[in-house]
SEDOPA-430246 format. One record per residue: x, y, z of N, C-alpha, C, CB in turn; residue in three letters. Coordinates in steps of 0.001 Angstrom, whole numbers, padded with zeros to 6 digits, always signed. Glycine has a CB too. Layout:
BEGIN
XYZXYZXYZXYZALA ...
END
This chain:
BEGIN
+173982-013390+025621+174306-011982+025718+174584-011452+024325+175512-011749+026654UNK +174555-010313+023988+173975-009631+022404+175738-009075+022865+171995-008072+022144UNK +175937-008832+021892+177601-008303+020940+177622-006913+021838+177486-007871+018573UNK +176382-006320+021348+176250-005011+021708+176331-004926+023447+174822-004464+021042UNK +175658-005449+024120+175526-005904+025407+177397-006086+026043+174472-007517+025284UNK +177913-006970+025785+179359-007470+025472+180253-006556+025409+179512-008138+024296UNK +180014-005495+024807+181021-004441+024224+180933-003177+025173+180629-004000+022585UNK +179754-003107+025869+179071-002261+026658+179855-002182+028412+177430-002881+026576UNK +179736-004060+028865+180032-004362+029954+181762-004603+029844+179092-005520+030370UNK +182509-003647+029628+184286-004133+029599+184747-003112+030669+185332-003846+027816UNK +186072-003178+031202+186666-002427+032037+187485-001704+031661+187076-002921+032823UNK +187736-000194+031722+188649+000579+030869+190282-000178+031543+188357+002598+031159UNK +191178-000421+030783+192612-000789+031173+193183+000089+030102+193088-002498+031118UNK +194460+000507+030956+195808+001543+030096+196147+001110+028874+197346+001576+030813UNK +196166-000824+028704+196628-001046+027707+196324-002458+027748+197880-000575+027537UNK +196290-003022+026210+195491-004797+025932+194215-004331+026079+195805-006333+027232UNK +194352-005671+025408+192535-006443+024880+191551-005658+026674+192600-009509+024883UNK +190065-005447+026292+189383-005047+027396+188952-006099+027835+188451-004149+027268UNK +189022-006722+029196+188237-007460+029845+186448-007460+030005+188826-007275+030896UNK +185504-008687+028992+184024-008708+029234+183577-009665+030387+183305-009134+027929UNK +182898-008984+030825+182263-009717+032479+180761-010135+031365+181835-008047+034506UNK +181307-011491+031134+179872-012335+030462+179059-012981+032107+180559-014159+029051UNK +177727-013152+032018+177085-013897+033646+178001-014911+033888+175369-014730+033664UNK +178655-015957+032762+179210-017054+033834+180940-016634+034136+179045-018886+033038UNK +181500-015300+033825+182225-014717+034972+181935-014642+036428+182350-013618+034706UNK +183112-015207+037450+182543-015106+038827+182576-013887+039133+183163-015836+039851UNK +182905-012846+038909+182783-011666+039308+181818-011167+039955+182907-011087+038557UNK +180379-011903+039458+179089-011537+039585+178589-012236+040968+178279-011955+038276UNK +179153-013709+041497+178495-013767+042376+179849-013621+043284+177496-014921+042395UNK +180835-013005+043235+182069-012168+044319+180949-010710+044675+184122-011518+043148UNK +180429-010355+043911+179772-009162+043850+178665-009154+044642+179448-008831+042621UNK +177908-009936+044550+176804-010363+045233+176987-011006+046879+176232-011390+044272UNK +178117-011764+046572+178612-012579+048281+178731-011403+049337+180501-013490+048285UNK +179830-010292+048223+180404-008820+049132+178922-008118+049566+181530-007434+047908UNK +178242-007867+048848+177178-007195+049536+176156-008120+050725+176290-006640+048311UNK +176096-009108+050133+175433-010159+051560+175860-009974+052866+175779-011716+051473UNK +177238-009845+052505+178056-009752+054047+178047-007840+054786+180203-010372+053610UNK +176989-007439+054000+177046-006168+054332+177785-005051+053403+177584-006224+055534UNK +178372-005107+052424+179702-004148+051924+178238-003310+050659+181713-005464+050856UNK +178742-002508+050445+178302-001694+049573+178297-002177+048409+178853-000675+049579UNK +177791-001972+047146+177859-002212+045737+178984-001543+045468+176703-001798+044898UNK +179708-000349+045863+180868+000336+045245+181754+000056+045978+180856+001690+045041UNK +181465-000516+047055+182637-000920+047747+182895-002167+047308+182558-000878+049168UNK +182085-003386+047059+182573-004396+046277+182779-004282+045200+182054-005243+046262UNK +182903-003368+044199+183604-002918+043120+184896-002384+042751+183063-002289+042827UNK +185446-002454+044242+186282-001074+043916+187615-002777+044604+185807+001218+045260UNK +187396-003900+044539+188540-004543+044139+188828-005140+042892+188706-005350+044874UNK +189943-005414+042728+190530-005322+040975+190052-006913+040373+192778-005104+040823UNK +189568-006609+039592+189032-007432+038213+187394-007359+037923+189414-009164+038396UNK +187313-006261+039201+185595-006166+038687+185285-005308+038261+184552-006243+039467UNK +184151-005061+037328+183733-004340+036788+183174-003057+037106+183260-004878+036388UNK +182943-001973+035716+182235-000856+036536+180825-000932+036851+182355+000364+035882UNK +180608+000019+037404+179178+000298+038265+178450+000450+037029+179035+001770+039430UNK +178850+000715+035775+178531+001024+034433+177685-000463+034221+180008+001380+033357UNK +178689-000776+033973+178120-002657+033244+177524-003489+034590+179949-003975+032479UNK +177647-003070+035956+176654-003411+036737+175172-003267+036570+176923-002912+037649UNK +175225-002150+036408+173621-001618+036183+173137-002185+034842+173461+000181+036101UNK +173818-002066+033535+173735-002806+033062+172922-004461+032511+174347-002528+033361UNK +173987-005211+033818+173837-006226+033741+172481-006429+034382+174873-006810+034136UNK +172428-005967+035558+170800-006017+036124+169549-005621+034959+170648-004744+037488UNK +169910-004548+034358+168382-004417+033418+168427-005274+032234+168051-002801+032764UNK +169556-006417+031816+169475-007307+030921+169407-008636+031444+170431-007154+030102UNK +169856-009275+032300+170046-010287+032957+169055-010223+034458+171600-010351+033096UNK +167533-011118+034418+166819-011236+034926+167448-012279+036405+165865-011541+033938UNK +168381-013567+035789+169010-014353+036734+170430-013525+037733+169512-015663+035777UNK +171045-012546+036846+171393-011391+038215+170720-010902+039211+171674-010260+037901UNK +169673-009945+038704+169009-009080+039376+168289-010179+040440+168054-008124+038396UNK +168087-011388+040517+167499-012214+041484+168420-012479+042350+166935-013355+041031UNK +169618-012566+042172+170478-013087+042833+171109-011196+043696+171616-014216+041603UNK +171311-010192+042954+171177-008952+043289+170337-008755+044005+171076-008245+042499UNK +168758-008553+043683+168480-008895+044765+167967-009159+046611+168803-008923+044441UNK +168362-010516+045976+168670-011061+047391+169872-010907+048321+168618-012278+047282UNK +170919-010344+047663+171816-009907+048373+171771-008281+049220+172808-010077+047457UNK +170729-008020+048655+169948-006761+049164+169644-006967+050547+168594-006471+048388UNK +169012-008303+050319+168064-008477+051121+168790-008679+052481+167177-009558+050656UNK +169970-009878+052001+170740-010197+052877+171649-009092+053646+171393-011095+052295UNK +172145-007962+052800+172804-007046+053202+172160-006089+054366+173128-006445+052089UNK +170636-005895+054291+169946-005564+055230+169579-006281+056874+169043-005450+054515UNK +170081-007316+056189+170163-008338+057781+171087-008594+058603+169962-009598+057702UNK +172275-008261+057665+173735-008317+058310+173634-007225+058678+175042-008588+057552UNK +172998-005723+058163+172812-004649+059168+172298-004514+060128+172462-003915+058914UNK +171507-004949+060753+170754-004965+061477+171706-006116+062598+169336-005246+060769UNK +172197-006870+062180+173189-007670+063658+174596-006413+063875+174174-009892+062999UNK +174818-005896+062562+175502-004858+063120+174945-003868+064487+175688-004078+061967UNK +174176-003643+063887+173263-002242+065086+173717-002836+066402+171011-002142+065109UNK +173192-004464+066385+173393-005066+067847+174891-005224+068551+172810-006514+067790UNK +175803-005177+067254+177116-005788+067755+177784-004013+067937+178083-007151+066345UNK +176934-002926+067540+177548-001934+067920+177430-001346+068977+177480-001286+067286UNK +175542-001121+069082+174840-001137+070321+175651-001879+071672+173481-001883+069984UNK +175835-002701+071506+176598-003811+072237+178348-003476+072528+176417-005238+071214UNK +179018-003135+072114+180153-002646+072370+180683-001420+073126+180478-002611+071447UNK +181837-002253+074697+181550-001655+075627+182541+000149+075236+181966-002764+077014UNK +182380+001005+075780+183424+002334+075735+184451+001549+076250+183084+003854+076702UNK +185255+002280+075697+187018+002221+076181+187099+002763+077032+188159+002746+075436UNK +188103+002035+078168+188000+002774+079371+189113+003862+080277+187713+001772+080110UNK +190010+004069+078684+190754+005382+078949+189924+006352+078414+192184+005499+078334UNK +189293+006151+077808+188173+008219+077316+187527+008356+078528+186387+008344+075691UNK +187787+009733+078540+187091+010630+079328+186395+011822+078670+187963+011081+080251UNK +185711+012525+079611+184866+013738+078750+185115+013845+077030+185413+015340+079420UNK +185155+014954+076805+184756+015014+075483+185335+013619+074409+185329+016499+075008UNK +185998+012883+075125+186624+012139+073883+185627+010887+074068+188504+011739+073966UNK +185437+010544+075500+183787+009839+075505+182724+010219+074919+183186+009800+076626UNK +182191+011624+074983+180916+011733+074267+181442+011887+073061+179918+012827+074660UNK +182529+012058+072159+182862+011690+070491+182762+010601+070038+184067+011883+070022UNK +182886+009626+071028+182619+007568+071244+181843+007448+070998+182578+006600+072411UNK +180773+008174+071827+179095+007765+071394+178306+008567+070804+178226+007476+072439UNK +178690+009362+070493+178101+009946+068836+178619+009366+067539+178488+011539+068572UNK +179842+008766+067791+180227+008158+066721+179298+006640+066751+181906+008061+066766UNK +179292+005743+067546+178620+004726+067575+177128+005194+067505+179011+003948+068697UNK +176178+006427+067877+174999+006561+067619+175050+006669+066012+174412+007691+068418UNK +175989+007404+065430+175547+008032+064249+175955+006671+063208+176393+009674+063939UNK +176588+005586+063630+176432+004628+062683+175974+003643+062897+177254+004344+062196UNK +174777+003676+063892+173683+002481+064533+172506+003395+063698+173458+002279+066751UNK +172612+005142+063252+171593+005321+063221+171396+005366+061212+171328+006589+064296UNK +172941+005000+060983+173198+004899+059626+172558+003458+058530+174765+004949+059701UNK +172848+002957+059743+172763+001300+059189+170827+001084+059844+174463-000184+060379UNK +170957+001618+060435+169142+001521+060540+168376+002136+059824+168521+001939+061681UNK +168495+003508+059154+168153+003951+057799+168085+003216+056743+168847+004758+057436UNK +169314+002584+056481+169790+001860+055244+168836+000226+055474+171852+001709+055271UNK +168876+000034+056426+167741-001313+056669+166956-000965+056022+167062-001727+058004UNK +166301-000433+057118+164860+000258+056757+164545+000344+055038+164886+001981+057428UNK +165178+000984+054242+165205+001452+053180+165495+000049+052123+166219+002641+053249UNK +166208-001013+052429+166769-001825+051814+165380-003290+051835+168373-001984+052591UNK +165119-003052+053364+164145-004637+053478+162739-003740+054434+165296-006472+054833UNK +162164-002623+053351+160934-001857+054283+160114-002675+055439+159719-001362+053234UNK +159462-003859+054665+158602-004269+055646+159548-005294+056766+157284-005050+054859UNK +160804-005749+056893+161197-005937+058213+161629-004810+058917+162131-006825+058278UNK +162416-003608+058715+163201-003277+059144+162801-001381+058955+164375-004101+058546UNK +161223-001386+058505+160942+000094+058346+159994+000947+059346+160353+000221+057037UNK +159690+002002+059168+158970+002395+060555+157446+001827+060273+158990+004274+060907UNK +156777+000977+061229+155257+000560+061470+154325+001920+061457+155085-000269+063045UNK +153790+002142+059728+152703+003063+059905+151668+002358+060328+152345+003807+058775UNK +150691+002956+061143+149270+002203+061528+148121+003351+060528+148904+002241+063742UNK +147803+002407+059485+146876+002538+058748+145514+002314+058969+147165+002031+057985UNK +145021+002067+060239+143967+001154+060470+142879+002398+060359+144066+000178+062003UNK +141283+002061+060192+140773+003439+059524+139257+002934+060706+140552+003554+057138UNK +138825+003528+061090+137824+003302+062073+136384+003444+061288+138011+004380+063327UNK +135376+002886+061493+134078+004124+060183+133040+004420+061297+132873+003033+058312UNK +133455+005755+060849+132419+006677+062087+131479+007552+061016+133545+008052+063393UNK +130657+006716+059735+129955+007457+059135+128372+007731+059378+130212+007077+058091UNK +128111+008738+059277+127148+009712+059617+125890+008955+059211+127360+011152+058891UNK +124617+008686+059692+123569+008556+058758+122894+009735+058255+122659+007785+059271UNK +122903+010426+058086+121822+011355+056416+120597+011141+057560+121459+010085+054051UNK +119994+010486+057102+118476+010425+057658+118631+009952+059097+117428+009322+056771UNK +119508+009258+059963+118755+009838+061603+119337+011300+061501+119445+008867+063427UNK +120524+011639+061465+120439+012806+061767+119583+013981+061454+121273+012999+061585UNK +118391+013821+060345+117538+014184+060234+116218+014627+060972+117582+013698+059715UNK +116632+013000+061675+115337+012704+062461+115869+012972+063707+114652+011206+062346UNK +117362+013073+064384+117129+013762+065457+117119+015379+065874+117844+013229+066056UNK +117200+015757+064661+117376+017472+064211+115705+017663+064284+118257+017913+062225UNK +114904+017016+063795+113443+017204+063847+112887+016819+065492+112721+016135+062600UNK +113473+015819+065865+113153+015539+067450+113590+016529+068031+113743+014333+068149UNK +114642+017672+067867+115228+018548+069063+114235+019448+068420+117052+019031+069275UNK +113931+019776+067484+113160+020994+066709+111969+021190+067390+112794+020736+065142UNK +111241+020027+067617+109846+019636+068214+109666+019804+069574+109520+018281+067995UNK +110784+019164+070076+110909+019241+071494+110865+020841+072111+112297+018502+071847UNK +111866+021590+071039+112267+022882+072020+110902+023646+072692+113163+024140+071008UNK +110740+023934+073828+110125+024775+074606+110490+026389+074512+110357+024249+075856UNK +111351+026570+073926+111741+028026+073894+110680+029029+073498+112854+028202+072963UNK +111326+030202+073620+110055+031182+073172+110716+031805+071844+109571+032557+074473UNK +110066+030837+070802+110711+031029+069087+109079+032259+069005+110739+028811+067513UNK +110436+033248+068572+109228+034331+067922+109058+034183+065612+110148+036590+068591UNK +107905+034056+065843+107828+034255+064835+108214+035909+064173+106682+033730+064740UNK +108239+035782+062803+108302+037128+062381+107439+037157+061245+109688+037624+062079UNK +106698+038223+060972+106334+038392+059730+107151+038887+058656+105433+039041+059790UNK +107099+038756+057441+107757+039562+056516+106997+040605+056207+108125+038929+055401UNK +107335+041558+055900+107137+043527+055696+107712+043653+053813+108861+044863+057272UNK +106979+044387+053138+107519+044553+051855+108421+045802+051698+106421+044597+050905UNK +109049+045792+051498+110551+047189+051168+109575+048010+050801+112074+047029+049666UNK +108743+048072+049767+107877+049208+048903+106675+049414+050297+107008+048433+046967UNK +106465+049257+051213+105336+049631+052309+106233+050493+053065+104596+048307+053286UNK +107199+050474+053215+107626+051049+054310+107939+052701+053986+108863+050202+054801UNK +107705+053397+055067+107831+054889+054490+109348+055438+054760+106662+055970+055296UNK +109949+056612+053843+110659+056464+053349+111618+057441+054448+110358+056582+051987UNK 
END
């Protein structure tokens, strides 16, 4: 890690020396465990001895062996969402609500089954995103039959096609 790098990643404190989160600080994989288990990046930040969101970001665009381990905790964090959905989905109403304080129950449980399924989606696309169907059919034209069946109906028609002559503008009287 470069001096400059070092000086960059510290934690503001009231007073004393600043604390540097070098990679073999555990901070980094406390940071990484918290989001596996589902928690936010700012929410696993926001207990004391870790660093800011500053020298997080940071650390990811300098440190290639973070950002792998970052990540995958992405990845993981998207999977622990998704057993959420089920363990919320899954959880019975209380069975003192009635009217309105029941339907506040399940808008509250829709709106954070429908929170954490966004955030899937968005976090691990191809498990957990909406299935576009891209599939493309080829219904292309041929040029020349359609030629040839434009000349077959042409030939065929029986109608009574009037010819016309053309007349010159300067013949005609005025």
């Amino acid at each position: 890690m470069t001096d400059n790098l070092a000086s960059e990643m510290t934690v503001k404190r009231k007073a004393g020396r600043p604390t540097v989160f070098g990679i073999d600080n555990p901070c980094w994989q406390l940071i990484t465990e918290q989001m596996s288990l589902g928690k936010s990046l700012s929410t696993a930040l926001k207990a004391d001895g870790m660093p800011s969101y500053h020298a997080v970001m940071l650390m990811l665009k300098k440190n290639p062996e973070f950002r792998a381990m970052y990540e995958k905790a992405i990845e993981d964090r998207a999977d622990r969402l998704a057993e959420e959905i089920l363990e919320l989905a899954d959880e019975e109403m209380p069975a003192h609500l009635e009217g309105p304080m029941a339907s506040a129950w399940v808008q509250q449980k829709r709106m954070q089954v429908d929170a954490r399924k966004w955030i899937a989606s968005k976090l691990k696309p191809k498990m957990y995103g909406d299935r576009i169907d891209v599939a493309v059919t080829d219904t292309r034209i041929s040029v020349m039959d359609a030629l040839k069946e434009a000349k077959q109906r042409v030939l065929k028609d029986d109608s009574n096609v009037v010819d016309v002559e053309t007349k010159n503008v300067s013949d005609m009287p005025d």
